[in-house]
One Martini backbone bead per residue (centre of mass of N, CA, C, O) as a GRO file, in nm:
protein
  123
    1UNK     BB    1   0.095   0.034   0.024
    2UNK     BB    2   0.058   0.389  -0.089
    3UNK     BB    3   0.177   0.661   0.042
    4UNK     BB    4   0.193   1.025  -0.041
    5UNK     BB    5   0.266   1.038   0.254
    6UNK     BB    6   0.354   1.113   0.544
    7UNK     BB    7   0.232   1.031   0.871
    8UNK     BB    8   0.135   1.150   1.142
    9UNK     BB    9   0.027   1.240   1.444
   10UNK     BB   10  -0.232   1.456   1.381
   11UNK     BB   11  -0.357   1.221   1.184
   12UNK     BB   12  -0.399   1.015   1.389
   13UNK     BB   13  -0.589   1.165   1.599
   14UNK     BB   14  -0.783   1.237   1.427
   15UNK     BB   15  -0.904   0.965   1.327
   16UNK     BB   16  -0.958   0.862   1.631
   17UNK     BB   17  -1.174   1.069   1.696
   18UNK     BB   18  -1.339   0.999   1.455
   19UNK     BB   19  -1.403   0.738   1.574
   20UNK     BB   20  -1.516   0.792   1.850
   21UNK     BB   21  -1.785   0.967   1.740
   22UNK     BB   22  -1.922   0.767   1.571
   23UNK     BB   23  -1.968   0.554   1.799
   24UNK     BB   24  -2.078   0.742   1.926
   25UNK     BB   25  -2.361   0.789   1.718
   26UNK     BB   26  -2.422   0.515   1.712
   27UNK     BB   27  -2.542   0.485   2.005
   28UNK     BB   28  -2.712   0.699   2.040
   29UNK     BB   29  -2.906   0.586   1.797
   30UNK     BB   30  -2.939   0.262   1.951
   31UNK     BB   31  -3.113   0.441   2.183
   32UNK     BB   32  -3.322   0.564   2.104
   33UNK     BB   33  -3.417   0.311   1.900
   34UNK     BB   34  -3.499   0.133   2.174
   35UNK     BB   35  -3.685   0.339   2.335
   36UNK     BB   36  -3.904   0.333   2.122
   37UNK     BB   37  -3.932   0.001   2.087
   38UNK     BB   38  -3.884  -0.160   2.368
   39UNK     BB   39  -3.646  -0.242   2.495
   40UNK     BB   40  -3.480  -0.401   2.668
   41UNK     BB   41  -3.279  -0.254   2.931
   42UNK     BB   42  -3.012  -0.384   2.881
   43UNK     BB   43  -2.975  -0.268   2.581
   44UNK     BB   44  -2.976   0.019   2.671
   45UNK     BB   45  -2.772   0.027   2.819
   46UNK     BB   46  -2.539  -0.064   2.685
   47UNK     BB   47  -2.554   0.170   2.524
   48UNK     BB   48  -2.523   0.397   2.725
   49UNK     BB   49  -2.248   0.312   2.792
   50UNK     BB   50  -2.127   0.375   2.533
   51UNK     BB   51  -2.218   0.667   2.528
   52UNK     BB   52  -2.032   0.762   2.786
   53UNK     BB   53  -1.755   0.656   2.694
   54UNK     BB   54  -1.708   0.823   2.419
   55UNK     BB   55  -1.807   1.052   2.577
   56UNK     BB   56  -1.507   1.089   2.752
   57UNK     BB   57  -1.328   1.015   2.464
   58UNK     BB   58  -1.361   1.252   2.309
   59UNK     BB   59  -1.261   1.490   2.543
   60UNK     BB   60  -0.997   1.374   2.595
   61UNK     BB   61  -0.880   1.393   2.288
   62UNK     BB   62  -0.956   1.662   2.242
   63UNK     BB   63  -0.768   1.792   2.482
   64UNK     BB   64  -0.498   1.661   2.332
   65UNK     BB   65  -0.541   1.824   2.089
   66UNK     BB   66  -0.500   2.121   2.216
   67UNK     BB   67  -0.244   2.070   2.337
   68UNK     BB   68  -0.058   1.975   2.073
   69UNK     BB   69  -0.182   2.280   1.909
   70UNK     BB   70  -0.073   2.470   2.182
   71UNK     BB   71   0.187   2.422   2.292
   72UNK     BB   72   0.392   2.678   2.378
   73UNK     BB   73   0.645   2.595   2.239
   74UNK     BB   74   0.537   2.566   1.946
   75UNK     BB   75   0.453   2.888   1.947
   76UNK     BB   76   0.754   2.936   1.902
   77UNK     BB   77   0.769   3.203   1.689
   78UNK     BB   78   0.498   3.046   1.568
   79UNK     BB   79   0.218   2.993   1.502
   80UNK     BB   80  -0.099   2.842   1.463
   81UNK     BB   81  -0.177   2.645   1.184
   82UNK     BB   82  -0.487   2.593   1.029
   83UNK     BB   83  -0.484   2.354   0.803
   84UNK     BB   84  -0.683   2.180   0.573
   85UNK     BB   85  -0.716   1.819   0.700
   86UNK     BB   86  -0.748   1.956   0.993
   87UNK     BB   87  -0.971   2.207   0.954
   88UNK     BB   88  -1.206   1.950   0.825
   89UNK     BB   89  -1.187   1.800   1.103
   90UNK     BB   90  -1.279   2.054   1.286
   91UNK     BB   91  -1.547   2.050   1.140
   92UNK     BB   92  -1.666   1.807   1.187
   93UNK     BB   93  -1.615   1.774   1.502
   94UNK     BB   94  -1.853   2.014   1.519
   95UNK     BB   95  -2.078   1.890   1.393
   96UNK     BB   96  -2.094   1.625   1.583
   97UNK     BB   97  -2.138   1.752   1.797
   98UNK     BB   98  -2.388   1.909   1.786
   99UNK     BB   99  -2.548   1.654   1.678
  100UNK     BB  100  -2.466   1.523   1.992
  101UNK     BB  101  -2.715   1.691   2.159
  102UNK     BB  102  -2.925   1.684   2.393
  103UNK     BB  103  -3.155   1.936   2.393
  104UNK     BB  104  -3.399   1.863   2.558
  105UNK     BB  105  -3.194   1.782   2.816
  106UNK     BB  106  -3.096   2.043   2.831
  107UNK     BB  107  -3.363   2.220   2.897
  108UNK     BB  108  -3.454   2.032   3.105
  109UNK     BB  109  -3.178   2.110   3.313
  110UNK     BB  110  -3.243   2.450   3.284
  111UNK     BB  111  -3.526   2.412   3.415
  112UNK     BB  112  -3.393   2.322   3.703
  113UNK     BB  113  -3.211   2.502   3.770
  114UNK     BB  114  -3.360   2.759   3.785
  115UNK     BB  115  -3.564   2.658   4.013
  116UNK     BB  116  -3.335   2.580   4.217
  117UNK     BB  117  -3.251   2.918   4.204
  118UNK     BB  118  -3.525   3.076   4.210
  119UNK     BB  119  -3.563   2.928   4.502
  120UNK     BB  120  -3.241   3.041   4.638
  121UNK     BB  121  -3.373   3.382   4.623
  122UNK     BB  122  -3.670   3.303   4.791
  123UNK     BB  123  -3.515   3.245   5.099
   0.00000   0.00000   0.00000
């Protein structure tokens, strides 16, 4: 297999991320389509378990890629540029987190917060 160029290390990290989104993504999907048809507990757990552990493995990644494109040594003399195939995966990496919200339970959550807030306010 012939390629057209060497793979580096944050071409490495960018495929594992999106890798690790893909499979939350995957399990997302597994999860509600489970809760939807009324599969029993056990299965819908599995997906549960699983888009948690890719959700901490995603943030965690992103972490790493994080501190790798901007670790202090590597910005002197020179800035970070984020060109090519880095700001496309960075674009997916975006699009993904976005599409993996839950936005429902984010309101949801809002919206006890507020009470919680709003009673500790009137006490």
């Amino acid at each position: 297999m012939n390629f057209p160029k060497n793979i580096t290390h944050l071409e490495i990290i960018l495929v594992i991320i999106l890798f690790i989104k893909l499979v939350f993504l995957y399990a997302l999907i597994r999860t509600k389509g489970a809760r939807i048809r009324g599969l029993d507990k056990k299965t819908v757990a599995k997906y549960e378990n699983l888009e948690g552990i890719t959700h901490k493995l995603f943030f965690i990644s992103m972490s790493g890629l994080m501190i790798y494109l901007f670790r202090p040594h590597a910005l002197s003399p020179m800035p970070v540029l984020v060109d090519g195939e880095t700001k496309t995966f960075l674009f997916v990496f975006a699009v993904l987190t976005l599409l993996g919200i839950d936005y429902k339970g984010l309101v949801h959550e809002m919206k006890k917060y507020k009470a919680l807030f709003l009673d500790g306010i009137h006490r």
